[in-house]
C-alpha positions as CSV (number, residue, x, y, z in Angstrom):
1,X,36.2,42.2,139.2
2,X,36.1,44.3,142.1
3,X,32.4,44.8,143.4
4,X,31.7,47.8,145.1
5,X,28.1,47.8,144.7
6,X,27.6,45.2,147.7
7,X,25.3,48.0,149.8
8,X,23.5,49.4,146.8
9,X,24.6,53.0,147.2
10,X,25.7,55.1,145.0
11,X,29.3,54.4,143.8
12,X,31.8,57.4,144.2
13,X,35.0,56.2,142.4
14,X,38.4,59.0,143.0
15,X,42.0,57.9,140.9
16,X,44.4,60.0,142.5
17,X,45.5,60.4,146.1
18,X,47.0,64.1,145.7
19,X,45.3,67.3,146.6
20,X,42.5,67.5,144.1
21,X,41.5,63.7,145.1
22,X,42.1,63.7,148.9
23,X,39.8,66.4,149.5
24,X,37.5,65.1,147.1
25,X,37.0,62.0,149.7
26,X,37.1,64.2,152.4
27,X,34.3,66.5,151.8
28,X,32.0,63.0,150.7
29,X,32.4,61.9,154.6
30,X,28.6,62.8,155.7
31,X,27.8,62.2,152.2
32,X,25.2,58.8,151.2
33,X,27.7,57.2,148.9
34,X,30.3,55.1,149.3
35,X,33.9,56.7,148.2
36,X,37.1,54.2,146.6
37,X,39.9,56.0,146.5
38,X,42.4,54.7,143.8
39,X,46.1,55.4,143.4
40,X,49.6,53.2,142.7
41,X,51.3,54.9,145.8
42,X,50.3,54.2,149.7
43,X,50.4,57.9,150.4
44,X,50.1,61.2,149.9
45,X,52.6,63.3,148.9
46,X,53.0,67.2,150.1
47,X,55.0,68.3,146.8
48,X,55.7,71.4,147.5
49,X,58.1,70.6,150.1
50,X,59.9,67.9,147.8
51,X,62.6,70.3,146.8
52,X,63.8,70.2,150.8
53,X,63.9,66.1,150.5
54,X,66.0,67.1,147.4
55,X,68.4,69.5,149.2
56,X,68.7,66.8,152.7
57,X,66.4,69.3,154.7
58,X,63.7,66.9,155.0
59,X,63.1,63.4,155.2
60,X,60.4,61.7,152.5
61,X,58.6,60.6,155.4
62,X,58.3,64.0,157.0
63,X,56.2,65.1,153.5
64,X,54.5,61.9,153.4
65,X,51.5,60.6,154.9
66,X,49.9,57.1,154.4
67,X,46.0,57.0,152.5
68,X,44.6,54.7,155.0
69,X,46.4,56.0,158.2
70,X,44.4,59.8,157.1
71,X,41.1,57.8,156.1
72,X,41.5,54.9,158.5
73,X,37.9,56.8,160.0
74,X,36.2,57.3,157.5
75,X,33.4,55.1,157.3
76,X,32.4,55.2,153.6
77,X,36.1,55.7,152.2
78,X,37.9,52.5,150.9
79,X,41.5,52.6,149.6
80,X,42.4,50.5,146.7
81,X,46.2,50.2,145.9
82,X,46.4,49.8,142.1
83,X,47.1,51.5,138.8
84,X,44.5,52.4,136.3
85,X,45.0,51.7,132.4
86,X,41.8,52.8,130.9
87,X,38.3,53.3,131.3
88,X,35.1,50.8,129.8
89,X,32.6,54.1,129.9
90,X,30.1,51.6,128.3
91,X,29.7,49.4,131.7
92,X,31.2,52.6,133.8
93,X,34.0,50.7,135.0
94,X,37.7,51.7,135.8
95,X,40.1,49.3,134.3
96,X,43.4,48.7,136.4
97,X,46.1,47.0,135.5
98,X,44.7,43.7,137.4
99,X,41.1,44.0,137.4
100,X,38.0,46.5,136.9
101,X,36.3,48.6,139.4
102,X,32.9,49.9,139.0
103,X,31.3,53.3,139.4
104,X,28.1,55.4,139.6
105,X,29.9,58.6,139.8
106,X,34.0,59.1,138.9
107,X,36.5,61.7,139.7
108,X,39.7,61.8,137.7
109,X,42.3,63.4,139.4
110,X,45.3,61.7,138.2
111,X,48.1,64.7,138.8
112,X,50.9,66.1,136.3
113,X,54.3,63.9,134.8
114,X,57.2,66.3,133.6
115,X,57.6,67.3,130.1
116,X,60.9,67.2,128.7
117,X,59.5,69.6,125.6
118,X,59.8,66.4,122.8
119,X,63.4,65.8,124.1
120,X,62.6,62.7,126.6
121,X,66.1,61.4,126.1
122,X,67.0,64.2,128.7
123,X,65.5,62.7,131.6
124,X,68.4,59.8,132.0
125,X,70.5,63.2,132.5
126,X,68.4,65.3,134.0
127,X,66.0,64.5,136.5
128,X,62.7,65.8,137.5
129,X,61.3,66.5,140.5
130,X,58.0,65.3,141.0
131,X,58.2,61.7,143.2
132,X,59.7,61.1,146.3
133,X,62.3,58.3,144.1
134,X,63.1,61.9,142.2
135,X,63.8,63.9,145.5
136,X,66.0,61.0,147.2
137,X,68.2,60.3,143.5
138,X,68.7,64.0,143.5
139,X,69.8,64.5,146.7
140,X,72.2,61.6,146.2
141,X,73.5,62.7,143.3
142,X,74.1,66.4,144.5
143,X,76.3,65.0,147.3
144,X,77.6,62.4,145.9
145,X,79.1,65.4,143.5
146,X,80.9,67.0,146.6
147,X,82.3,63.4,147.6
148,X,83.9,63.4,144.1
149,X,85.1,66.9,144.0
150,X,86.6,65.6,147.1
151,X,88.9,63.1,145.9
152,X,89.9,65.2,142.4
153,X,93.3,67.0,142.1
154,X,92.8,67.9,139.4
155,X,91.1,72.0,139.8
156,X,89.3,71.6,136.3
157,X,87.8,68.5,136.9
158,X,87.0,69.2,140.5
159,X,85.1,73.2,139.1
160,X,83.0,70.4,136.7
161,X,82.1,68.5,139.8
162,X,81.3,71.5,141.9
163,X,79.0,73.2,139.0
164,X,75.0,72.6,139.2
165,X,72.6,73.3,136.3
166,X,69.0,74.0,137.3
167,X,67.2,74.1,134.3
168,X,63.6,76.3,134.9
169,X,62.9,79.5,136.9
170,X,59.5,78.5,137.6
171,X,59.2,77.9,141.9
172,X,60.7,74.3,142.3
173,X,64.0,76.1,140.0
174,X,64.3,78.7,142.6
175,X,63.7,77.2,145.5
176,X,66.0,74.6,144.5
177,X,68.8,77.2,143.8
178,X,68.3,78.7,146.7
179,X,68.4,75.7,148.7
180,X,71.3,74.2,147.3
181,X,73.4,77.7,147.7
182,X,72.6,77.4,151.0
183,X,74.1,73.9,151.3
184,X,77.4,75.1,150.1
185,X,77.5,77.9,151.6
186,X,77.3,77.2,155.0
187,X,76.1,73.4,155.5
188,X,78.9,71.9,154.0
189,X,81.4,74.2,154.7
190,X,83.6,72.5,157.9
191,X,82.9,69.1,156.2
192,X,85.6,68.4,153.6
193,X,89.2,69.2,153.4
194,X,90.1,69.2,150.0
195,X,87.7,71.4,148.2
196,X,85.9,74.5,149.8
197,X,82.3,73.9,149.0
198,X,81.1,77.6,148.8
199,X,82.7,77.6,145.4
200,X,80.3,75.8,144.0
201,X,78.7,76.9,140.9
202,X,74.8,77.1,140.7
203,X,73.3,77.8,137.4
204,X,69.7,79.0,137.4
205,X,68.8,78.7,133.5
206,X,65.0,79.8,132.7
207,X,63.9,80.3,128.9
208,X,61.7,83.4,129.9
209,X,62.5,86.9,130.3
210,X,62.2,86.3,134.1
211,X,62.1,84.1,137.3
212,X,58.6,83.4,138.5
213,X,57.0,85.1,135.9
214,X,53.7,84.6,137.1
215,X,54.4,87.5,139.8
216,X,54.2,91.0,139.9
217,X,57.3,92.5,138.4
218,X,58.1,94.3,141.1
219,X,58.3,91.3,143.1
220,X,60.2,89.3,140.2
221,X,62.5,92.2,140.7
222,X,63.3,91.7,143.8
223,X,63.8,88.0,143.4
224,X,66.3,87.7,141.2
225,X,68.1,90.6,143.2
226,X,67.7,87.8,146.4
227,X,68.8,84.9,143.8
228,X,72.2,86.8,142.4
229,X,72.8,87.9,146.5
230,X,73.2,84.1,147.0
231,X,75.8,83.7,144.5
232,X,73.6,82.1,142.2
233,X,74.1,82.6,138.3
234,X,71.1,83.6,136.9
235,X,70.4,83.0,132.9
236,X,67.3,84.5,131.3
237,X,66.0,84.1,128.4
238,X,68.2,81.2,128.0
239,X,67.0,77.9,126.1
240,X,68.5,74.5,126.6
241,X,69.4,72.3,123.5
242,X,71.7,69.8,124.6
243,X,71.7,67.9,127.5
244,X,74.1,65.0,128.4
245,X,75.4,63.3,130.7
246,X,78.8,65.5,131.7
247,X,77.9,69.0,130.3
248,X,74.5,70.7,129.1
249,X,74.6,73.2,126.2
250,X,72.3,76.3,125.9
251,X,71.8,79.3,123.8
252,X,71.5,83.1,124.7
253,X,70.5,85.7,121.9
254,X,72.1,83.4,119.1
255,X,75.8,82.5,121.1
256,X,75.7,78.9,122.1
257,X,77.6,77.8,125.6
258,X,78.3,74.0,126.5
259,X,78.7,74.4,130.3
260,X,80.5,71.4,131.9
261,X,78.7,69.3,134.7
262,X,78.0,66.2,136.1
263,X,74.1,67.5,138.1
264,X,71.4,68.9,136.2
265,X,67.9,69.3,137.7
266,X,65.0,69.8,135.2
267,X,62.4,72.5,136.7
268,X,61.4,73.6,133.6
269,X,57.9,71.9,132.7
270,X,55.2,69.5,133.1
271,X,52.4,68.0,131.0
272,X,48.9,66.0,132.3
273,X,49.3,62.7,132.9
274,X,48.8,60.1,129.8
275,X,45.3,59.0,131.9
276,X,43.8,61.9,130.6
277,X,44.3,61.1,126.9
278,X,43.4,57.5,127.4
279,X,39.9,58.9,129.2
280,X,39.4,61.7,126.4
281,X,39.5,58.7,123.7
282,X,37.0,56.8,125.4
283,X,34.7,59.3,126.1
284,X,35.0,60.8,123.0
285,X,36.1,64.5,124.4
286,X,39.1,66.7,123.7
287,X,42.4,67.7,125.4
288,X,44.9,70.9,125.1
289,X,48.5,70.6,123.6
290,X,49.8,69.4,127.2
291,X,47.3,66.6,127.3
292,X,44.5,68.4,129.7
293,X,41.0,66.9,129.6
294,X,39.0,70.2,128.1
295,X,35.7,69.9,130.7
296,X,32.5,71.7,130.8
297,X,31.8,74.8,133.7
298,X,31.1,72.2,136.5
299,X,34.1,70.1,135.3
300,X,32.3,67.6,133.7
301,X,33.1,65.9,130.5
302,X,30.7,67.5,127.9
303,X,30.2,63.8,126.8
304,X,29.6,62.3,130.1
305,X,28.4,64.1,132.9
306,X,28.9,61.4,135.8
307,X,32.1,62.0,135.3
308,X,34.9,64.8,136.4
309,X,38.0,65.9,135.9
310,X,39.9,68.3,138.1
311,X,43.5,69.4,139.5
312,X,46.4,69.2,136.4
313,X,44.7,66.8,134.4
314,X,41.5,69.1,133.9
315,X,41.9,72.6,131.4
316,X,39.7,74.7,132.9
317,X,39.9,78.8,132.2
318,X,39.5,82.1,134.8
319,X,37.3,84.8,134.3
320,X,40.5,86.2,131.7
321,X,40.2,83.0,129.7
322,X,43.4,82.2,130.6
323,X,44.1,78.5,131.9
324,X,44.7,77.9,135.7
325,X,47.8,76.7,137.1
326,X,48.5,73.5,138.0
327,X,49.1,74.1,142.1
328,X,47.3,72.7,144.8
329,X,45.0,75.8,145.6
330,X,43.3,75.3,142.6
331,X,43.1,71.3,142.5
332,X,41.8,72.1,146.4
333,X,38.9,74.7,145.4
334,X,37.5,72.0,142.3
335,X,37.7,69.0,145.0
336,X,35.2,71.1,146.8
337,X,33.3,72.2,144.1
338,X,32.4,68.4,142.4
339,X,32.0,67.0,146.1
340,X,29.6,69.3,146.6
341,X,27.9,68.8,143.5
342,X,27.7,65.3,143.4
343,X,25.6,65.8,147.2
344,X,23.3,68.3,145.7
345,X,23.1,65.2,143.0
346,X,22.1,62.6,145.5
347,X,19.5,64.5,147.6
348,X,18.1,65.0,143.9
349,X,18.7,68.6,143.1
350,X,20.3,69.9,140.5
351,X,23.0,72.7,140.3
352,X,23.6,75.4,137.4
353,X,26.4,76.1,139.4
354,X,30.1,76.9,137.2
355,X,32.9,76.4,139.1
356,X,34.8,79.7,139.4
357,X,37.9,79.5,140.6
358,X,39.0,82.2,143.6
359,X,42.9,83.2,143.5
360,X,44.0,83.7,147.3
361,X,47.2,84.5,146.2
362,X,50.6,82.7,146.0
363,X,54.1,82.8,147.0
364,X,57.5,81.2,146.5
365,X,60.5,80.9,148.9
366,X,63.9,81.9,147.4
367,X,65.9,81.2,150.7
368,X,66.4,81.7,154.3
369,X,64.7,84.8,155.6
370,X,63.5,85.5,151.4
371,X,60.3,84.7,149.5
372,X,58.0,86.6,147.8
373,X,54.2,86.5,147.9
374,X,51.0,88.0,146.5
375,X,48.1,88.0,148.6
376,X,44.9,90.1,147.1
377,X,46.1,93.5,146.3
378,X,48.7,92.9,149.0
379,X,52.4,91.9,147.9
380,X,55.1,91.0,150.4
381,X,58.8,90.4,150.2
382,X,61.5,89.3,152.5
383,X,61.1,87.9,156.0
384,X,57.8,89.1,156.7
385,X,57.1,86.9,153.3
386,X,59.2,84.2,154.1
387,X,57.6,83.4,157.6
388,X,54.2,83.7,155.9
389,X,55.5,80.8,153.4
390,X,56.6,78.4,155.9
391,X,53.5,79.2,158.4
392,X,51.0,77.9,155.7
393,X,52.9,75.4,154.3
394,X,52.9,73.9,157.5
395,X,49.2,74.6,158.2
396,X,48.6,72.5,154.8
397,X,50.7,69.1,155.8
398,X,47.8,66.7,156.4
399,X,48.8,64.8,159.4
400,X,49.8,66.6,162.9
401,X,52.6,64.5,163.6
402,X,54.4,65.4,160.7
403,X,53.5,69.4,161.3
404,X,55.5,69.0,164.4
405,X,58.4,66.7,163.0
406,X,58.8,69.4,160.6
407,X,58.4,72.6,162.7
408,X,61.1,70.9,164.8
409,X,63.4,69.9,161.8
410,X,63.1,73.3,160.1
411,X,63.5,75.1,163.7
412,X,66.8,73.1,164.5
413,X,68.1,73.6,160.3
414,X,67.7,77.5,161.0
415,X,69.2,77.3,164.3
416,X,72.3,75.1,163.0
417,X,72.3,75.5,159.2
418,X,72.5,71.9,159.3
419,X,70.5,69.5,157.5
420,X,70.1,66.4,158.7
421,X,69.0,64.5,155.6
422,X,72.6,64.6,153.9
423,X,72.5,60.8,152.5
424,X,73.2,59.1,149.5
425,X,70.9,56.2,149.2
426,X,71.2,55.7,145.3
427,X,73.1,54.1,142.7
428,X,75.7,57.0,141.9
429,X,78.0,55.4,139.8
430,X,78.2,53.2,136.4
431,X,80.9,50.2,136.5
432,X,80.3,50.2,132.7
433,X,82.1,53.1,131.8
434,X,85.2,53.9,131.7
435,X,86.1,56.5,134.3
436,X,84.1,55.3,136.9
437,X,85.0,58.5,138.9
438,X,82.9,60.8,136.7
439,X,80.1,58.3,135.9
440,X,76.7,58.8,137.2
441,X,73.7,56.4,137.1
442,X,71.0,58.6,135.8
443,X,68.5,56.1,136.4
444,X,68.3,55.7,140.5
């Protein structure tokens, strides 16, 4: 078993090296405890950029950045590489899948895993975006779709090829979209001599009444204008109910559509990750519908108070009672909170604090020189909006190095339209079917 109790201070054990995690450690720098950071990857990943690794705008590595490398200084920060199972609450240790690791104080912070909506079989068809393995398999498979419209004579078959489902309007959908009509637009467009890539097909399909529905409708408005200017088809209030591997089927208002394609994406939804049932059954506590730990004000377990939850695994409601999203603000804001707390616990005071959670606003990109935002009472649209997206996304990638390697990148991509990340690393075809041409290995 993994001793961490060698210097006889208090144990602060984190599982998760996303946002909600990584500033949990941070903020516990000056703090008297020693801080073991848990997670089964090496790094941390800046997710909301993935959707650029997805599109060939940005390399993994440019969105990645490695858990000791950021805490290689800290003093009282240790990085354990491992993958955690379950929890013993009755000796307050963390079982991985190899050992146990002790605690005195634990902060679960274990992220989001899509949710295919009870229809799991989809994912062989059509992937999510949440990993960096999901980004590069996407990106391969989107161009390996223009290599095979490439080589088809067939117009039919080479329309199938060129036609890309998107299936969620939620942010990652659109930006997506936008992305990808960008791609065939003007990327690709000197590169093949066969096919003409700007008539490519991009399908935007959201079940909702609207794209990005958690926005103003003014500025919704406005997006979907920016999304049908880019030659995007946009399908609201549009559900999915078939998806396979050379066509996905959907349903508007009763009339049922099988739309032919060989590239779906699946934007559409995510659930808390299966940790957070496996911690609710051994502490005795609750979770939602999509698996979210139900904690107390300061994000304890009502059952256990050494212990907290926070980020996408925690349900936690605003002032409205409504649940907060699961974006990094949020997971950011509770990191700070529960850091915080657990000081005030150490130096022997207690807190009636609640955590209450302050909205700074948000904002989505739709395209070049397009986004939307909402910032206080203030909403934005456009290139104003658009510049303000990419300044503070940059301003939130963790390491400096990759700031500038991606202020360069983006710089040169808006210069050139070109991106430079245009490789097929995976598997793309299937030697066990048939027509090998249109066969593609859903699982790289």
């Amino acid at each position: 078993m993994i001793d961490l109790n060698e210097r006889q201070r208090h144990q602060v054990v984190v599982i998760g090296g996303g946002f909600g995690g990584l500033e949990t450690v941070r903020r516990l720098k000056k703090a008297d405890v020693d801080v073991t950071l848990i997670d089964r990857r090496n790094f941390h990943l800046f997710q909301p950029l993935l959707y650029q690794v997805a599109t060939g705008g940005l390399s993994p590595a440019n969105i990645a950045a490695p858990l000791r490398s950021i805490f290689g200084k800290q003093k009282n920060c240790r990085i354990l590489l491992g993958e955690v199972t379950g929890f013993d609450l009755e000796q307050n240790e963390v079982i991985l899948q190899d050992d146990r690791c002790r605690f005195d104080t634990l902060v679960v912070a274990a992220g989001a895993s899509p949710s295919y909506f009870g229809n799991d079989s989809w994912q062989k068809y059509a992937p999510p975006l949440k990993s960096i393995e999901d980004a590069t398999a996407i990106r391969s498979r989107l161009f390996w779709c223009f290599e095979q419209a490439e080589r088809e004579a067939c117009k039919k078959d080479r329309c199938e090829w060129l036609t890309f489902v998107i299936v969620g309007g939620g942010p990652t959908g659109v930006e997506l979209a936008g992305a990808l009509a960008e791609i065939s637009r003007h990327t690709l467009v000197n590169d093949f001599r066969s096919i003409d890539p700007s008539e490519a097909r991009i399908i935007l399909v959201e079940a909702g009444d609207q794209v990005l529905s958690s926005y103003p409708p003014d500025l919704t408005s406005k997006a979907e204008s920016k999304i049908r200017q880019l030659g995007i088809e946009l399908r609201t209030k549009t559900q999915v109910t078939e998806i396979k591997q050379d066509y996905v089927e959907v349903e508007h208002v009763g009339s049922t559509e099988r739309i032919a394609t060989y590239s779906v994406i699946w934007a559409a939804g995510v659930k808390a990750n299966p940790l957070g049932g496996k911690l609710a059954q051994a502490a005795n506590c609750k979770t939602d519908r999509m698996g979210r730990v139900l904690v107390s004000d300061d994000l304890t377990l009502s059952t256990n108070p050494s212990i907290f939850v926070i980020g996408d695994l925690a349900y936690v409601t605003n002032d409205e009672d409504n649940p907060l999203p699961g974006i990094a603000p949020v997971a950011i804001q509770q990191a700070k909170f529960v850091a915080k707390l657990i000081q005030l616990r150490q130096s022997g005071r207690k807190s009636k604090d609640r955590f209450h959670y302050r909205d700074l606003g948000s904002m989505a990109t739709i395209g070049r020189k397009a986004a939307i935002a909402e910032i206080g009472k203030f909403k934005f649209s456009g290139i104003f909006a658009w510049w303000l997206w990419l300044a503070i996304h940059l301003m939130q990638i963790v390491q400096f190095q990759n700031r500038v390697l991606i202020l360069i990148q983006w710089a040169y991509s808006y210069l050139t339209y070109n991106r430079a990340a245009r490789l097929i690393t995976h598997p793309t075809h299937n030697d066990n079917e048939a027509d090998t041409s249109k066969a593609i290995d859903q699982t790289s």
